[in-house]
C-alpha positions in Angstrom: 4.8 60.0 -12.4 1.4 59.0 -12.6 2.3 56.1 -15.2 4.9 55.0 -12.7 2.3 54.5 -10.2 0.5 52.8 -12.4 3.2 50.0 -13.8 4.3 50.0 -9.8 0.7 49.3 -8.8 0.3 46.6 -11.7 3.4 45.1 -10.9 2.4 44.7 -7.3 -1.2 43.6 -8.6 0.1 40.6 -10.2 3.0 39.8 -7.4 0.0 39.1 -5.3 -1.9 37.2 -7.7 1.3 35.0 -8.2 1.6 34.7 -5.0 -1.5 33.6 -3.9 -1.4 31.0 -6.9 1.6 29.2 -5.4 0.0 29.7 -2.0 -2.7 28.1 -2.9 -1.3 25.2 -5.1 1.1 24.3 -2.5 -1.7 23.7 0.2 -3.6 21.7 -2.6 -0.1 19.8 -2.9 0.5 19.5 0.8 -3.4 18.5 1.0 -3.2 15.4 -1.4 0.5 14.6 -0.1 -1.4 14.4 3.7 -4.2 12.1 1.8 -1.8 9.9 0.7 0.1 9.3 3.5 -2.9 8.8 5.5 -4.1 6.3 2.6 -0.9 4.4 2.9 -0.8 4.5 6.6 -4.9 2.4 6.5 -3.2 0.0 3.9 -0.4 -0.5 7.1 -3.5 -1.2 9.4 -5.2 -3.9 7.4 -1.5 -5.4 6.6 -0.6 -5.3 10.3 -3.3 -7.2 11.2 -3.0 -9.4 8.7 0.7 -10.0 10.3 -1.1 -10.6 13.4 -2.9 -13.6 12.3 -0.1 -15.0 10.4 1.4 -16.9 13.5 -2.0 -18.5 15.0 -2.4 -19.9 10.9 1.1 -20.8 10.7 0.7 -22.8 14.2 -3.0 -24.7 13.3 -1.8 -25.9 9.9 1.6 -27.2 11.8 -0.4 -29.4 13.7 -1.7 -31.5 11.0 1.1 -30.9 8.7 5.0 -31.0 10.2 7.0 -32.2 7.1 5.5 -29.4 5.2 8.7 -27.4 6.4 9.5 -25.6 3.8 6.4 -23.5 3.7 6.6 -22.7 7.5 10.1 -21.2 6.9 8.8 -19.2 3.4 6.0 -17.5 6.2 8.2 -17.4 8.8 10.9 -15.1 6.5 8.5 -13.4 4.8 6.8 -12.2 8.3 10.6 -11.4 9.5 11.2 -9.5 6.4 8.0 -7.1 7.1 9.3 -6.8 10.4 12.8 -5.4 9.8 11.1 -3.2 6.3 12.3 0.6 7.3 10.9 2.0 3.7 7.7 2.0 1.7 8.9 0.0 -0.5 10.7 -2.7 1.3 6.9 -3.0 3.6 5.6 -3.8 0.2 7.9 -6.0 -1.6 7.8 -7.9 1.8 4.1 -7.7 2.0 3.5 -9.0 -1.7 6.4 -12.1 -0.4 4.0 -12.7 2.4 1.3 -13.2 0.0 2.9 -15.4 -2.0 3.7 -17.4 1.3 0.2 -17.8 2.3 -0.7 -19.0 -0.7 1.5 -21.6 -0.8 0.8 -22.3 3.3 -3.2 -22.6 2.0 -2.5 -24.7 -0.7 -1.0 -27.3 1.6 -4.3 -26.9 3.8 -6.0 -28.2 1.1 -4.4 -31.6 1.2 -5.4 -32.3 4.8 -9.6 -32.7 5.2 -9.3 -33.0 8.9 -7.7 -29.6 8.8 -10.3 -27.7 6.9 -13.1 -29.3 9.1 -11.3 -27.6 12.3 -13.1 -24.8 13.9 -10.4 -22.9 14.3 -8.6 -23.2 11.3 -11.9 -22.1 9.7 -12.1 -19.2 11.7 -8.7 -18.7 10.8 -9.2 -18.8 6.7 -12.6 -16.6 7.1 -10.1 -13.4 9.2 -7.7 -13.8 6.8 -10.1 -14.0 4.0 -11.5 -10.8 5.3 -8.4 -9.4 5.9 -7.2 -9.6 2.4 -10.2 -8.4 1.0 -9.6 -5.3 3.1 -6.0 -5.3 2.4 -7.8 -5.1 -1.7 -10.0 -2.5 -0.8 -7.5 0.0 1.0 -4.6 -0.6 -1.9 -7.2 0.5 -4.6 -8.2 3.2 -2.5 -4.6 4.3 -1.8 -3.3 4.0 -5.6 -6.5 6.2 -6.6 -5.3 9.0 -4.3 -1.4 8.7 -5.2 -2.8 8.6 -8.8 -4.3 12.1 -8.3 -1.3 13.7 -6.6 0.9 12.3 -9.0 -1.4 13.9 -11.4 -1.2 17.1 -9.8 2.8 17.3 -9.8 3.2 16.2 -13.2 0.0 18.6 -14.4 1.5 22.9 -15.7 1.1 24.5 -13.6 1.1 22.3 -10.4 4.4 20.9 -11.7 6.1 24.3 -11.3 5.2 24.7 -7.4 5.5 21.2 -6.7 9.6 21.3 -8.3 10.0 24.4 -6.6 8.8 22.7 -3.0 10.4 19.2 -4.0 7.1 17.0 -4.1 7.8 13.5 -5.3 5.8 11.2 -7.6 4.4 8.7 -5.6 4.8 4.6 -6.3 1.2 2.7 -6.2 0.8 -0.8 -5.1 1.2 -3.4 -7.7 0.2 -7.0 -7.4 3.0 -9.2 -7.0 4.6 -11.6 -9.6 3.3 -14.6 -8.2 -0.1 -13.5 -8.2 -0.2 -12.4 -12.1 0.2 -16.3 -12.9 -2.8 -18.3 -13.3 -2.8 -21.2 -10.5 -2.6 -24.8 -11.7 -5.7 -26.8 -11.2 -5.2 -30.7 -10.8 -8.1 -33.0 -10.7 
């Protein structure tokens, strides 16, 4: 009897340690899960006002540059696509076309001086400027903490909890295409 009691209390002993293990590693889970969405969710601030500034740009370098049409339409598209973007995913592959648009919309800045001595189109270049440096500094901050959950999922024994509670590897933010290319310099 007394063995019983024993192997019974043992048995209980180390159904509580369990469970207190996957307790815990699921609220270290749901913990990084919450940091990462609320790391994404700073990377959809600094893009959003990015979005914002789009039009007033798009309408300045207009003004001094009509027949550039085709570069109008590439922002205008890329701005509707990150609009109508219902996933992750979609934000960013239209986020990384909108970059690739504005670079092409600055480039044709370049080829009008009395453009780049207005004020406002100044003003312009410095916001977005410092816009896309913050847009830099929140997508390295957001790939560091989906690089540490996705570390914690794929890590024994976090991997066990987080297949038994359905936690999904998370995607980081890659550059696009466009910008992996060296620009061409003309003199």
């Amino acid at each position: 009897m007394r063995a019983f009691a024993v192997l019974f209390l043992a048995i209980v002993g180390l159904a509580l340690v369990i469970g207190l293990w996957i307790y815990s590693t699921y609220n270290g889970l749901v913990s990084l899960d919450e940091e990462t969405n609320k790391a994404f969710a700073q990377v959809d601030v600094v893009l959003q006002r990015r979005f914002d500034l789009i039009p007033n740009l798009v309408e300045t370098v207009k003004g001094y540059a009509s027949h550039e049409k085709e570069v109008f339409t590439a922002v205008t598209e890329a701005r509707s696509r990150i609009g109508q973007a219902t996933t992750p995913q979609a934000r960013i592959d239209a986020e990384n076309q909108m970059t690739g648009a504005l670079s092409r919309l600055l480039m044709v800045a370049e080829n009008y001086p009395q453009l780049k001595a207005n004020e406002n189109f100044l003003a312009l270049q410095d916001e977005l400027s410092g816009t896309e440096n913050r847009i830099s500094v929140e997508r390295r901050r957001y790939n560091e903490v989906a690089t540490e959950y996705n570390k914690k999922i794929r890590r024994v024994p976090g991997n066990m909890v987080a297949g038994m509670f359905g936690f999904e590897r998370r995607n980081l933010l890659e550059a696009p295409t466009e910008a992996r290319q060296a620009p061409k310099v003309k003199f």
